[in-house]
C-alpha positions as CSV (number, residue, x, y, z in Angstrom):
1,X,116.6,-48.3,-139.0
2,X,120.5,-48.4,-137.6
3,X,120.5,-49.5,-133.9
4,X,123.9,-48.2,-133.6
5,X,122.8,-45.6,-130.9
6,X,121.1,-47.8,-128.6
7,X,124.4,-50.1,-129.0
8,X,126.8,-47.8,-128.1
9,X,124.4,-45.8,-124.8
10,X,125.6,-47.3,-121.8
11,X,122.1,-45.9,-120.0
12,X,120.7,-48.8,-122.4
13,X,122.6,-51.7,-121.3
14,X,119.9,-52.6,-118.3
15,X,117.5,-53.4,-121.2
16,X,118.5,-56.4,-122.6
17,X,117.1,-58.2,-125.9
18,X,118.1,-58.9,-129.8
19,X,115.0,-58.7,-131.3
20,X,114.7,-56.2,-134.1
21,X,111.9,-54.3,-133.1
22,X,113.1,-54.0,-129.8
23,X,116.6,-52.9,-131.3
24,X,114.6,-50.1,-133.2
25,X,112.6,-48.5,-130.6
26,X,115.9,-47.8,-128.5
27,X,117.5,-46.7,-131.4
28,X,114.9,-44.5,-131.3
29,X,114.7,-43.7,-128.0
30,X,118.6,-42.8,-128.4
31,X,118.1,-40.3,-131.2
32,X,115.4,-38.2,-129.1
33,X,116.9,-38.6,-125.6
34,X,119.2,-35.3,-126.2
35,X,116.1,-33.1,-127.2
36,X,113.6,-31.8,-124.8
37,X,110.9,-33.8,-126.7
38,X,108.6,-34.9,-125.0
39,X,107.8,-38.5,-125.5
40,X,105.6,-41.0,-124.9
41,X,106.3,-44.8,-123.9
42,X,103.6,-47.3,-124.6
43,X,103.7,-50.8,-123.4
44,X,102.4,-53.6,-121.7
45,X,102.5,-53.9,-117.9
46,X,106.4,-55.6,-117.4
47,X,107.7,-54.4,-121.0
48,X,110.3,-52.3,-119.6
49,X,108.8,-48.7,-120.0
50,X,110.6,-47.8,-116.7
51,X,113.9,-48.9,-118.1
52,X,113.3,-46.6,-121.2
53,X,112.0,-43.2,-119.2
54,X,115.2,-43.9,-117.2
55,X,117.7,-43.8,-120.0
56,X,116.0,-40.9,-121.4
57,X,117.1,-39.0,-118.4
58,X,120.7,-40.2,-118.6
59,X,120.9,-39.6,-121.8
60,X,118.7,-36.2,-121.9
61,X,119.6,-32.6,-121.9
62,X,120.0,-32.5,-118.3
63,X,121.3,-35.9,-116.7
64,X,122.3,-34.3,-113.5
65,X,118.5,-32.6,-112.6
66,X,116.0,-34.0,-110.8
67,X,114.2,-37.1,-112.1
68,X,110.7,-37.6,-110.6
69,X,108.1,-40.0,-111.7
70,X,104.3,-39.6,-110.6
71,X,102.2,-42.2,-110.6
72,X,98.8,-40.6,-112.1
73,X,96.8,-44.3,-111.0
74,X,97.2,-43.3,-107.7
75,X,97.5,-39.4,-107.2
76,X,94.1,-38.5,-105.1
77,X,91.1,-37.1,-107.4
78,X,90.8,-34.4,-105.1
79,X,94.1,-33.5,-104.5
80,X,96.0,-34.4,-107.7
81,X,96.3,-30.6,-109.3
82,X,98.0,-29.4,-106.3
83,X,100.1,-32.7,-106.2
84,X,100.9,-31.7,-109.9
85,X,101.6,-28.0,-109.7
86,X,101.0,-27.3,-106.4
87,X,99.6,-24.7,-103.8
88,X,99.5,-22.0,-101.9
89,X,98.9,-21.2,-98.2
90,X,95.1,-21.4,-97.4
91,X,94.5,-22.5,-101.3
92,X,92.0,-25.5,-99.3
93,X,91.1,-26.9,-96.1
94,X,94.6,-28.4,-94.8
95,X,96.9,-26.4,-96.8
96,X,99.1,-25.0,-93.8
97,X,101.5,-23.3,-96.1
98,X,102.7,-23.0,-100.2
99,X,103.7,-25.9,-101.2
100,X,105.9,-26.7,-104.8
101,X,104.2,-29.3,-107.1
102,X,105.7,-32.1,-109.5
103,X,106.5,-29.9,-111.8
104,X,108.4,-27.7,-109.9
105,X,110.1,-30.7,-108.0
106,X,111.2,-31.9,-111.7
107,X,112.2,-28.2,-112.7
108,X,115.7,-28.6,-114.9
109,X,115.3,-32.6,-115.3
110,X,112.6,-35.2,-116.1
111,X,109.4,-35.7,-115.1
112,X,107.8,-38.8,-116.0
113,X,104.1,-39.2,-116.0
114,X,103.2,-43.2,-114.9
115,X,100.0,-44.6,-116.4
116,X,99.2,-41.4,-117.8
117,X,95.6,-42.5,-119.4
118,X,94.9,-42.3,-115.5
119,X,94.7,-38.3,-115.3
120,X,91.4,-36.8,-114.2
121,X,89.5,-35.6,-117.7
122,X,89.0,-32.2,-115.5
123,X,93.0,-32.2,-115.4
124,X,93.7,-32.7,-119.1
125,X,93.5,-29.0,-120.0
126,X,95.6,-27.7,-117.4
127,X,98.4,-30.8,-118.1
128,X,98.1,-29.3,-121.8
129,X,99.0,-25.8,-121.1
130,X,101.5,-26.6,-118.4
131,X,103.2,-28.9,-121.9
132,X,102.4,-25.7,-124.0
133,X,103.7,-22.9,-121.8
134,X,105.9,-24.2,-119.8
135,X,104.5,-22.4,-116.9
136,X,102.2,-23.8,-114.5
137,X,99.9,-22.1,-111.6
138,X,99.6,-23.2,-107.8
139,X,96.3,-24.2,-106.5
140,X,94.8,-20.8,-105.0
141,X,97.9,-18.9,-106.9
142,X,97.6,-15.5,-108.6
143,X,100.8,-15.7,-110.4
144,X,102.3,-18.5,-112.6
145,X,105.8,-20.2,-112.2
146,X,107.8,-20.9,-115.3
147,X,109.2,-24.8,-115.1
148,X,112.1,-26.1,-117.3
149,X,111.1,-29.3,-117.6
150,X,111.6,-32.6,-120.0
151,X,108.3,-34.9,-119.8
152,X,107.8,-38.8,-120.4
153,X,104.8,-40.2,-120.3
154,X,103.9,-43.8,-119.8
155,X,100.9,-46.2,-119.9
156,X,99.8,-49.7,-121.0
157,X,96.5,-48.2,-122.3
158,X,95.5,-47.4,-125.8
159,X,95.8,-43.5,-125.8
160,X,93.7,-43.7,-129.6
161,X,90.9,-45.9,-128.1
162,X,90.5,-43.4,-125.1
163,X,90.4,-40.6,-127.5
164,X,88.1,-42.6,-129.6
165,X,85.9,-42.7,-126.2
166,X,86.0,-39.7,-125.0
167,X,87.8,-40.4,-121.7
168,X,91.3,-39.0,-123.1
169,X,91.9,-35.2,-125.2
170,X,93.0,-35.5,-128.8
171,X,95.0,-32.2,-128.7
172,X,96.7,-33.5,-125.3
173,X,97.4,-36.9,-127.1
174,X,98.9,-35.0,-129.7
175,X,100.9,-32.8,-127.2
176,X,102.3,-35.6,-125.3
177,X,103.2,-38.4,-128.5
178,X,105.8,-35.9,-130.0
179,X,107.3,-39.2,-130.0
180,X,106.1,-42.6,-129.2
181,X,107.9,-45.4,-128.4
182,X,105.7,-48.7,-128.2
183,X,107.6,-51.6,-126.4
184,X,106.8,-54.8,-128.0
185,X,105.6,-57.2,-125.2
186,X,108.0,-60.4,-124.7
187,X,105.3,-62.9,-126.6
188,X,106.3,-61.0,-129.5
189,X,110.4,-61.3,-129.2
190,X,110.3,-65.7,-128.0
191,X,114.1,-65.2,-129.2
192,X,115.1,-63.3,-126.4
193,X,113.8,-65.3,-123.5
194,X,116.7,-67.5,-122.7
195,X,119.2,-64.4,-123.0
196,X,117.0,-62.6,-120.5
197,X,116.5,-66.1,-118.7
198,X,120.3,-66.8,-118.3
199,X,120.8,-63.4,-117.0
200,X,118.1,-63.5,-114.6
201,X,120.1,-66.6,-113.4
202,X,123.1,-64.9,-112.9
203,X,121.8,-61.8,-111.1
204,X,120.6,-64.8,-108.3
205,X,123.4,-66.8,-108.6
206,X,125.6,-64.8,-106.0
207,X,123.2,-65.7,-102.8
208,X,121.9,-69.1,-104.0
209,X,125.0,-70.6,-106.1
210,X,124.9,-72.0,-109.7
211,X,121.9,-72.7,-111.3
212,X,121.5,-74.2,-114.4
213,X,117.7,-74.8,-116.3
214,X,117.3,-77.8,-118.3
215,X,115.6,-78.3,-121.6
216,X,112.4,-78.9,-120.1
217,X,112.3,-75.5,-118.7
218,X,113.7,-73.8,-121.9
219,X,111.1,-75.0,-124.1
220,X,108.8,-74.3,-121.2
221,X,109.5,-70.9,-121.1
222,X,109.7,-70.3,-124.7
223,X,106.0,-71.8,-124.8
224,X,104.5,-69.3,-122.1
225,X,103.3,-66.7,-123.2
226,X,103.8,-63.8,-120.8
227,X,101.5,-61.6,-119.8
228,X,103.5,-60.2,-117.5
229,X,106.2,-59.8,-119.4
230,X,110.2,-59.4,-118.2
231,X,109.1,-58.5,-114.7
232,X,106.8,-61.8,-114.6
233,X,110.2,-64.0,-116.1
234,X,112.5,-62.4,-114.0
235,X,110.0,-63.5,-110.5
236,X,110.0,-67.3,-112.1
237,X,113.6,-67.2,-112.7
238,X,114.1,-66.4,-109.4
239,X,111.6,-68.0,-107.4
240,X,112.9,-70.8,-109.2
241,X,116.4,-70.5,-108.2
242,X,115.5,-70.2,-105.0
243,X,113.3,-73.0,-104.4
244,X,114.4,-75.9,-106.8
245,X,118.0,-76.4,-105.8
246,X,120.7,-76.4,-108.8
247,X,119.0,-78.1,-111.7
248,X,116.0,-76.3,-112.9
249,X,113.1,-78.3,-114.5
250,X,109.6,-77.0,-116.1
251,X,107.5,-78.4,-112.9
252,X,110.0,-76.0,-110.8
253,X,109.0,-72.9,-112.8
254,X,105.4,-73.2,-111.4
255,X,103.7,-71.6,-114.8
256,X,100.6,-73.4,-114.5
257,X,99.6,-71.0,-111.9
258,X,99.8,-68.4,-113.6
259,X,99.0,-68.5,-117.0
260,X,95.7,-68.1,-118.7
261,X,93.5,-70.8,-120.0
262,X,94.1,-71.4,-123.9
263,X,90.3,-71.8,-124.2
264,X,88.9,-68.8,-125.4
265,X,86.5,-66.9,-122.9
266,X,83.2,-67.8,-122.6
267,X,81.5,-66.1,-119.6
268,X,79.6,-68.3,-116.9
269,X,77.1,-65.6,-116.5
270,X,74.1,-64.6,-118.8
271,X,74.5,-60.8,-120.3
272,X,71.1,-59.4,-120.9
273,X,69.8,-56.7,-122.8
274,X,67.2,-55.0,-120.6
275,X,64.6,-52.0,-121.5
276,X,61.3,-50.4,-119.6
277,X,59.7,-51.6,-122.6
278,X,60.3,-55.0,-121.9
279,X,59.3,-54.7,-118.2
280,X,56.3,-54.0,-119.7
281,X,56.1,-50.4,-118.2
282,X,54.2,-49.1,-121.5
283,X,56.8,-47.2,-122.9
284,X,57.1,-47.4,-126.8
285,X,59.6,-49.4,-128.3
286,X,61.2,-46.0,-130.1
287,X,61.2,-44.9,-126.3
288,X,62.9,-47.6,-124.4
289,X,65.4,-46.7,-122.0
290,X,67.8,-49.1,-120.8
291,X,68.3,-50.1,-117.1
292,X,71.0,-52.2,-115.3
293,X,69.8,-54.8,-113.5
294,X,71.2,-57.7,-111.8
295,X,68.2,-59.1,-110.0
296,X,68.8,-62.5,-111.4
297,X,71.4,-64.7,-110.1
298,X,74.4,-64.4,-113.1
299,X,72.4,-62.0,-115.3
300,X,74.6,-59.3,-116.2
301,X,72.2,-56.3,-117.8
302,X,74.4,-54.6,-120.6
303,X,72.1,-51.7,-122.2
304,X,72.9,-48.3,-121.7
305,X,76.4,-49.2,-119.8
306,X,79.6,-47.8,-121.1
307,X,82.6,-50.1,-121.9
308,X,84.0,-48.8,-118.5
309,X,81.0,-49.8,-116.7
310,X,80.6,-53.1,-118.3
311,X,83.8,-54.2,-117.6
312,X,84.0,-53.0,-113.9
313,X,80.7,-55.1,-113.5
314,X,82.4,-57.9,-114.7
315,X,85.3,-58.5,-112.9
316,X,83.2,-57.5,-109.9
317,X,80.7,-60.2,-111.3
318,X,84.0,-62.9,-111.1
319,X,85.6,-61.7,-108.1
320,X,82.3,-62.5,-106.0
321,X,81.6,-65.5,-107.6
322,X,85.1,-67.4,-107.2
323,X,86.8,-65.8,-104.0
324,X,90.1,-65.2,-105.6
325,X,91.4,-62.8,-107.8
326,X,93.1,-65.9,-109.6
327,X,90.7,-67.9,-109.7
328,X,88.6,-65.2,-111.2
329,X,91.3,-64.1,-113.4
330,X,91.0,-68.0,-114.7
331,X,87.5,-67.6,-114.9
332,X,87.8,-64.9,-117.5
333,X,90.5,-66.4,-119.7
334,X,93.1,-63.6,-118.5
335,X,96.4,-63.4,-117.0
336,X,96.1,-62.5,-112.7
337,X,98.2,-59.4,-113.6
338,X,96.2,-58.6,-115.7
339,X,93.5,-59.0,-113.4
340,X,94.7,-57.2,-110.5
341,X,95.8,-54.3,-112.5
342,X,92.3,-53.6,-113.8
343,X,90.7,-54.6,-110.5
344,X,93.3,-52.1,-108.8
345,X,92.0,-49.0,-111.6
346,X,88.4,-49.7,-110.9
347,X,88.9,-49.8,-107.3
348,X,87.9,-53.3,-106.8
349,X,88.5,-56.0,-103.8
């Protein structure tokens, strides 16, 4: 696929890389920023997906309109259809007058749905019709309110999986991946990090002076792998820069902290299998019905627990037993980020 497009957008130019893949999503990106497709940007946490949605808007239909992004992680369960299409006077208990939603805020621009795989399942159907019909309906609202509107979604989740799952709609999966655009994450583009590195350099050059990173701290960062991504190589360059003085070496760059054990994971704690049946309760084997239960010191009970649960009970499981959130990130063979962005969905520490 020609890259020319993505070369020749200025509203690209803040996205920096020459890896081919990376060349070919914004190629993308630049042939379906002028329609009012919606599109959907997939990514790891730090890939840039920010960057993209923001381009689409300078480079969509409607540059000049508003340009609102919603963070769906964080809008309250109770409260997040009227913060999406809003409400009228006396819809609920503390609604003092009508109030316009997202979409109306975003009405003749972009709205740009953050870490989409987020959204209630109870407000799936009415994100679908809104994306259908273009109209949407205030909370305690007789009428409906047509909204001109260009939508980008974004998340770091796998939309198929949730589908797969249950926790996500297949029609509005369908509905909101007119197009997808799937960031590759910077373990996969090593050829780009010293571009990005240098420039991160200059960006703190003009408050700490010149800075210059030596071969150690190339190859050190060309070895890392990134979980983090840009955003986590742009704090090391700078944190760096900051604290090492003019010459930067690998020590300096302080990625031992942070990155994951190359081991693979191998919990501390025992995952059990438990069943009535095997308390000895006298139900039939055909019958057993599987319990949770954690009497035991590190025995993690996994029967009749959903992935979601399982996993909640296990960073819950690490965060208890080593204090930290990095330690227990370490303690799990994953990234802190990593950590603290799943510990942060399910609500935990």
């Amino acid at each position: 696929m020609s890259n020319s497009g993505a070369q020749r957008s200025p509203a690209f130019d803040s996205i920096l890389g020459r890896d081919s893949a990376l060349r070919d999503v914004l190629a993308r990106a630049a042939l379906v920023a002028p329609t009012t497709m919606t599109v959907l940007v997939t990514g790891e946490s730090g890939s840039g997906k920010e960057l993209v949605a923001r381009a689409l808007h300078e480079l969509g239909p409607s540059p000049d309109g508003p340009y609102v992004v919603v963070n769906c992680a964080t809008l309250p369960r109770e409260l997040a259809e009227s913060e999406l299409f809003g409400h009228e006077r006396g819809a609920f208990t503390g609604a003092a007058g009508r109030r316009a939603g997202w979409f109306e805020e975003a009405s003749g621009g972009t709205l740009v749905l953050d870490e989409i795989g987020e959204l209630p399942p109870d407000l799936q159907p009415k994100l679908l019709r809104a994306l259908e019909s273009g109209r949407v309906r205030r909370v305690g609202g007789g009428g409906e309110v047509t909204v001109r509107v260009r939508v980008v979604a974004m998340t770091l989740r796998d939309l198929g999986a949730e589908v797969r799952r249950g926790t996500f709609r297949l029609d509005l999966y369908h509905r909101l991946g007119g197009v997808t655009l799937a960031l590759p994450p910077l373990r996969q583009r090593r050829a780009d990090i010293p571009l990005l590195a240098r420039h991160f350099l200059r960006e703190v050059e003009a408050e700490v002076g010149p800075r210059e990173l030596d071969e150690g701290a190339e190859r050190a960062l060309a070895a890392h792998d990134w979980p983090g991504n840009v955003r986590e190589l742009r704090n090391v360059v700078r944190r760096a820069a900051i604290l090492a003085g003019a010459r930067i070496d690998a020590s300096s760059l302080e990625l031992d902290g942070e990155a994951a054990p190359a081991a693979p994971f191998v919990p501390a704690c025992e995952l059990r299998l438990a069943s009535r049946a095997a308390d000895g309760d006298g139900a039939a084997d055909g019958d057993a019905v599987p319990r949770f239960d954690e009497s035991a010191a590190d025995v993690l009970s996994l029967a009749g627990r959903s992935f979601l649960d399982i996993e909640r009970a296990v960073l819950t499981w690490a965060l208890r037993r080593h204090g930290s959130r990095r330690q227990a990130a370490r303690a799990l063979g994953v990234s802190r980020s990593t950590f603290c962005d799943k510990a942060k969905r399910y609500g935990i520490g």
